[in-house]
N, C-alpha and C positions, 0 to 999 in steps of 0.2 A: 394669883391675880384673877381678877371675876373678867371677864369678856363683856366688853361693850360692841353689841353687837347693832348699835343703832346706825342705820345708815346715813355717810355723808351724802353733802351736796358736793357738785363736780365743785366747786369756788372753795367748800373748806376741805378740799382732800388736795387743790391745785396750792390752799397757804401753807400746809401742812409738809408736804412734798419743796417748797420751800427753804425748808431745815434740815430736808434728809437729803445729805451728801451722796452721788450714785444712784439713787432709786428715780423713775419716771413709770407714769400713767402709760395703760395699754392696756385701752378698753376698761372693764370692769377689773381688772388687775395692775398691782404693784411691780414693778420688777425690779429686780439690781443683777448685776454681774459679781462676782467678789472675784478677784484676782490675784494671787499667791506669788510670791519670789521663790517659792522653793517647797516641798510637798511637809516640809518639816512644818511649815503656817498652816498648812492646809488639816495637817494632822491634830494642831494645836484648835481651828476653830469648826471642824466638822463636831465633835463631842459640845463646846460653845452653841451652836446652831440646837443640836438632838436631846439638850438641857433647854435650851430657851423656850422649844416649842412643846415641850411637857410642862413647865413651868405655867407658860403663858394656855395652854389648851388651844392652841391656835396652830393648821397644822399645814404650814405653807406646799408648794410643788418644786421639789428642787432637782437640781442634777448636778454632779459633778463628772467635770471635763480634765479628767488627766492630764491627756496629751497638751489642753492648753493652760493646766494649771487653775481651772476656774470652777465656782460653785458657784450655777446661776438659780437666784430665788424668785418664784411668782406668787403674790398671795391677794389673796379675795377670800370673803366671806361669800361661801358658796351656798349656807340654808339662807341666805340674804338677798342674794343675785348681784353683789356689788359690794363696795368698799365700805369699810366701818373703821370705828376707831381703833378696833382692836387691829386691825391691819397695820395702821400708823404705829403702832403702841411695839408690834411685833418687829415694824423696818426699824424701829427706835435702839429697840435693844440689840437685835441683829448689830446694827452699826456702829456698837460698844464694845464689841470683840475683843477692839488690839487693847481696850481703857482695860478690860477684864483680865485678859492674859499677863497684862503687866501687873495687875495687882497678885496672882496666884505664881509669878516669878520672884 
């Protein structure tokens, strides 16, 4: 996938955000929480996540939080200073996890 790296406006990154269930603005970055029932999901979409973002060359800020079950993701186009499409493009598939794992079930 090629990286469109053109930057939005705040208005098409606020319609865009729209669609994406979880994810909200902050600042110049994307964020979501992803939140697990059990570490066995958590095992199923960290690998999910470390394919999307080789795939995509887009290389979000993540952390995973054991204790509360969570992998939280921040992304900007950082040689940009700000949000692009490839940001969208990347919360896009990020949010296709569980559509993915069920098909490789």
């Amino acid at each position: 996938m090629i990286e469109d790296k053109t930057c939005m406006t705040d208005q098409q990154v606020d319609e865009e955000l729209s669609g994406l269930e979880g994810w909200y603005r902050d600042g110049r970055f994307l964020k979501k929480e992803f939140v697990f029932a059990n570490f066995r999901e958590i095992n199923q979409f960290l690998p999910y996540l470390t394919k999307t973002i080789v795939d995509q060359n887009h290389h979000p800020d993540f952390a995973f939080i054991s204790g509360q079950k969570k992998v939280k993701i921040e992304v900007t186009t950082h040689s940009e200073g700000g949000l692009t499409k490839s940001d969208i493009n990347l919360a896009e598939a990020l949010n296709q996890w569980r559509d993915a794992k069920a098909s490789d079930d």
